[in-house]
N, C-alpha and C positions, 0 to 999 in steps of 0.2 A: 529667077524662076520662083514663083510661089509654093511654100513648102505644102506639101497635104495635107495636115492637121491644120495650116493656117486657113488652106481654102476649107477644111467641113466648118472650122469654127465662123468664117466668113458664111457662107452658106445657114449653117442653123441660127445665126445671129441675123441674116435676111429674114427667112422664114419665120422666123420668132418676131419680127417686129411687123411683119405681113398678117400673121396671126390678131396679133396684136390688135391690128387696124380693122381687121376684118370685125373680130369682137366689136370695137365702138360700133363702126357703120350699123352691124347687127342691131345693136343694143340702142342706139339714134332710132331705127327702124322700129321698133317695137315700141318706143315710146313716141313715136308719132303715129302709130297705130291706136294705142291708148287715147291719144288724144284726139281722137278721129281726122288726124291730116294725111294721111292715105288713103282713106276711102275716093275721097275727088279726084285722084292722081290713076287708082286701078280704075276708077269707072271711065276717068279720059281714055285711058291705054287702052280699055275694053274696043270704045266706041272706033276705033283703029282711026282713028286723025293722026293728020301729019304731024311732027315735031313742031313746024311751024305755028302751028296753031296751038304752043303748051300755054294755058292760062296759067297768069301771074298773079 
């Protein structure tokens, strides 16, 4: 049986690397904003096309 202190230390050591991740993607995001490579991507999403159709 797993002791309690091992599951919160398991659990906030999840969360801390979930965190983590979340920041890059965040921080990716922003910098292809900067770069203008999200502009073509919201304005595809806009226009409500299938996934099918994501330009490459």
């Amino acid at each position: 049986m797993v002791d309690r202190d091992e599951w919160k230390l398991s659990l906030r050591t999840a969360v801390d690397e979930l965190r983590d991740d979340l920041i890059e993607v965040k921080d990716e995001h922003l910098q292809m904003q900067a770069d203008g490579r999200v502009a073509g991507w919201e304005q595809w999403r806009a226009s409500g096309r299938q996934y099918a159709s994501i330009p490459r």
